[in-house]
C-alpha positions in Angstrom: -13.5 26.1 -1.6 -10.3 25.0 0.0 -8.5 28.0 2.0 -6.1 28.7 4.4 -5.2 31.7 6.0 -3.0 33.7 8.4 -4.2 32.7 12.1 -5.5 35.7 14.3 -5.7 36.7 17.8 -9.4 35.5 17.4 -8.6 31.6 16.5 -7.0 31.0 19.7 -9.5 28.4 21.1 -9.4 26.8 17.7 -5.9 26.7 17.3 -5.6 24.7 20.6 -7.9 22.4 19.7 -6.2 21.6 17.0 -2.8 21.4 18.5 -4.4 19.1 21.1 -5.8 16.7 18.1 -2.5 16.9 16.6 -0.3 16.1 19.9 -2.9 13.0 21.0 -2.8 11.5 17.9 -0.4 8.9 16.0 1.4 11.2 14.3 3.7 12.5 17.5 6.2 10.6 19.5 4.4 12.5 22.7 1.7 14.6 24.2 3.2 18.6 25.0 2.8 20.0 27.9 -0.5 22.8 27.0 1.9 25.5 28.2 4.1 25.1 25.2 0.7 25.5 23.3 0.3 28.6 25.0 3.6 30.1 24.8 3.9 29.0 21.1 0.1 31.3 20.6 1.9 33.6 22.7 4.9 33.5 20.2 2.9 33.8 17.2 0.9 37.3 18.3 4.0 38.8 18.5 5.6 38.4 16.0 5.8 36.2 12.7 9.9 36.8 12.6 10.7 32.9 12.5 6.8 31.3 13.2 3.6 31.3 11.3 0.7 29.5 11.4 -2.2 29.0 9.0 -5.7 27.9 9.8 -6.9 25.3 6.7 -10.8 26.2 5.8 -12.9 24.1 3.5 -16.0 26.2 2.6 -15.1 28.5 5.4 -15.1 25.9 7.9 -12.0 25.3 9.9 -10.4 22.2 10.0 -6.6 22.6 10.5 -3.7 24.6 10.8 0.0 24.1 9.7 2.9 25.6 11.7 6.0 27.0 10.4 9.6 28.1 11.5 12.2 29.7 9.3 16.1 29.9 10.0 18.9 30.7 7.7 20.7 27.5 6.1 24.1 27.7 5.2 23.4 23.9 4.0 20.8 25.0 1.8 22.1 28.4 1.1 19.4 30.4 2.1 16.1 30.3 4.4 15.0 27.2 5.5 11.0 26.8 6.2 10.2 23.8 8.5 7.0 22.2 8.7 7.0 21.7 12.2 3.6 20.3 12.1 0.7 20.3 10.0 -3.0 19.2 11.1 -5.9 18.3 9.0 -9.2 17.3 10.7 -9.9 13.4 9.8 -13.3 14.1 8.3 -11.3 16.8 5.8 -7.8 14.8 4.7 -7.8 13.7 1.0 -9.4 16.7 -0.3 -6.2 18.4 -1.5 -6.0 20.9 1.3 -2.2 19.7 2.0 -1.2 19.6 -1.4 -2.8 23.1 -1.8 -0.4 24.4 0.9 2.7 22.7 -0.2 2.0 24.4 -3.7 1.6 27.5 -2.4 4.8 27.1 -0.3 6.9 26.0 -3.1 5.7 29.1 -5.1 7.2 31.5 -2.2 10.5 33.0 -3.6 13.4 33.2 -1.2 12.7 29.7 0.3 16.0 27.8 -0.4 14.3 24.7 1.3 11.5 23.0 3.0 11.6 20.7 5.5 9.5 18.2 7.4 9.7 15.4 9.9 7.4 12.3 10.2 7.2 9.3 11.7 8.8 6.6 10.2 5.0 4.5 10.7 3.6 7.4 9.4 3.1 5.8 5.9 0.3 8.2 4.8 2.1 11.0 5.6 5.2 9.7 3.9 3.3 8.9 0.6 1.7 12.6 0.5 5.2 14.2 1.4 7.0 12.0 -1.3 4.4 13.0 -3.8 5.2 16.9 -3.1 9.2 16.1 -3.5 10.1 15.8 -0.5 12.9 13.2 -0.1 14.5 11.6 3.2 17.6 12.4 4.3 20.5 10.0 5.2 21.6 11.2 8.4 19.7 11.2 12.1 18.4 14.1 14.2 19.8 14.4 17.9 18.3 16.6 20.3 19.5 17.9 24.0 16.5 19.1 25.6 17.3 22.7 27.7 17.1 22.2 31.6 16.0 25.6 32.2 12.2 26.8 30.9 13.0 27.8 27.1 9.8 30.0 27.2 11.9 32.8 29.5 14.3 33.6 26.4 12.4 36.7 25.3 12.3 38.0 28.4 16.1 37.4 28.9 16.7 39.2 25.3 15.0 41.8 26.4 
């Protein structure tokens, strides 16, 4: 039975090693540092405001997990869900666990959009996000990456 569920305080040692497949594998531009892992976890116990994470099961065995962020679009109109990344176990892919999620996903109400980056030789990955409706978009994303450790803002908000 395909599954996926809520991650727990418990799946902590599987959730990293899953999140160090993901980040040594072809489908990132490069590695993170493990403390962004951490603080990400970290992030995630406390509180599921704007991040979740699921943990894909095939016959109750773990083999994945997909991680989420949600902001307010004025774009779109409404929340905005990012896949920020997604992870399936090599010896799992093909067996409809990502096409599962997606469905669920697009059944949510109040999701005005879903979003998703990939690598452009990603082609896979492309093909499966195509086949869900997911289209590309005609612009570029630029990033300015924060001098100061970006982990500290809770404690600053605080």
């Amino acid at each position: 039975m395909k599954n996926f569920r809520p991650i727990t305080p418990d799946d902590k040692a599987l959730y990293l090693h899953y999140v160090d497949l993901f980040y040594h594998s072809d489908a990132v531009e490069a590695p993170v540092p493990r403390s962004h892992w951490e603080a990400t976890f970290r992030e995630l116990m406390r509180s599921s405001d704007y991040l979740k994470c699921y943990i894909f099961e095939d016959a109750g065995t773990p083999c994945g997990f997909v991680l989420l962020s949600k902001t307010f679009s004025q774009e779109a109109g409404g929340v905005c869900v990012t896949i920020e990344e997604i992870f399936i176990d090599e010896a799992f892919r093909g067996r409809g666990l990502a096409t599962a999620f997606f469905a669920y996903l697009k059944s949510l109400p109040g999701i005005a959009r879903l979003r998703i980056e990939v690598e452009d030789d990603n082609a896979g990955a492309k093909r499966l996000y195509e086949r869900m409706g997911f289209r590309l978009l005609p612009y570029l994303q630029m990033i300015i990456e924060s001098p100061q450790d970006a982990h500290s803002i809770n404690e600053t908000e605080k």
